[in-house]
C-alpha positions as CSV (number, residue, x, y, z in Angstrom):
1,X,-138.7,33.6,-47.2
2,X,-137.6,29.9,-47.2
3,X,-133.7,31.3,-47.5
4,X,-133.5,33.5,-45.2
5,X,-134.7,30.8,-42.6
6,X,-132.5,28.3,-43.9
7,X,-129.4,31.2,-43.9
8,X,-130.7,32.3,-40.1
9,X,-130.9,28.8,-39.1
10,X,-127.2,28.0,-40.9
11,X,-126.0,31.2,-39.3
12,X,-126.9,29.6,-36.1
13,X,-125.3,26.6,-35.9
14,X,-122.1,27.4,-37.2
15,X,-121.9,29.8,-34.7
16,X,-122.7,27.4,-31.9
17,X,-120.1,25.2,-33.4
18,X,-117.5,28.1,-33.3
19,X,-118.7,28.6,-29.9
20,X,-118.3,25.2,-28.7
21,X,-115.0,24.3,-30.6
22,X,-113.7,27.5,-28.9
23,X,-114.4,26.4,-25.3
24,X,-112.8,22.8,-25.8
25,X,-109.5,24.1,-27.3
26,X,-109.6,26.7,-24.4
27,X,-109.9,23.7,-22.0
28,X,-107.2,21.7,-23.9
29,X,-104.6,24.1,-23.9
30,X,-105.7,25.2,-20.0
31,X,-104.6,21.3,-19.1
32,X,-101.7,21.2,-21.3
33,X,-100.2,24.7,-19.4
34,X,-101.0,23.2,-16.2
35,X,-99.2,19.6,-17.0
36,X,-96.3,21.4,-18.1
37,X,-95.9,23.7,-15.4
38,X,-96.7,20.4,-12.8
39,X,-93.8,19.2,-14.3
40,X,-91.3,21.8,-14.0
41,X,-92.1,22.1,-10.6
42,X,-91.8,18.4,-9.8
43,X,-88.2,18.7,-11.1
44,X,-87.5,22.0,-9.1
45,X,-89.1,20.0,-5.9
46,X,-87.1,16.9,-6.2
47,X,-83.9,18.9,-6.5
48,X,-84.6,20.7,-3.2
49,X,-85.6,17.4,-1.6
50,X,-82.5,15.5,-2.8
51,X,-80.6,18.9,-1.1
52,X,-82.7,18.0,2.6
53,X,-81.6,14.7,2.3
54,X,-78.2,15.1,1.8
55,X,-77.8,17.9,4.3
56,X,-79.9,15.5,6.9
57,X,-76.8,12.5,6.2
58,X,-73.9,15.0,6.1
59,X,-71.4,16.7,7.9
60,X,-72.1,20.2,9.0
61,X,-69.4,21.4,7.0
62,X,-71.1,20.0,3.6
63,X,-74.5,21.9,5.0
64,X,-73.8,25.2,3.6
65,X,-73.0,23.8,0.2
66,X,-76.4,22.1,0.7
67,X,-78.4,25.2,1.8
68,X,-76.9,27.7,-0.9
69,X,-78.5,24.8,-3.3
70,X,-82.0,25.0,-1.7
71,X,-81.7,28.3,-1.3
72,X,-81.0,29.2,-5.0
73,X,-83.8,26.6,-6.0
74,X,-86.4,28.6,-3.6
75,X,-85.2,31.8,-5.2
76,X,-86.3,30.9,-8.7
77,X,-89.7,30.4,-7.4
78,X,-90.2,33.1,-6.1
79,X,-88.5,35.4,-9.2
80,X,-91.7,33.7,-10.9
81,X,-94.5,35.0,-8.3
């Protein structure tokens, strides 16, 4: 009778431990996707800002360059969605 506690109660708490472990490696990996996707965007966001600026200092002639570069950079976004 003593085993059977002792294997009910070992049953137990390796299972809350799976449980638990589970749930923080979840949570871990859920950060890491969402760092790493903050960072891709940052890059995508500063290229289309650096684009504004340069069409705001410019010539209009330069401004469709400028646009098609925005434009493009707005496109992949949305090819993601």
């Amino acid at each position: 009778m003593t085993e059977g506690i002792f294997s009910l109660v070992g049953v137990l708490v390796g299972g809350a431990i799976t449980l638990l472990t589970t749930i923080w490696l979840d949570r871990v990996r859920e950060r890491t996707g969402l760092t790493a996707a903050a960072r891709l965007i940052y890059l995508e966001l500063a290229e289309a800002s650096t684009a504004v600026a340069w069409v705001t200092k410019n010539s209009e002639r330069q401004h469709d360059q400028a646009w098609e570069l925005i434009f493009d950079t707005l496109s992949q976004w949305r090819g993601h969605s």
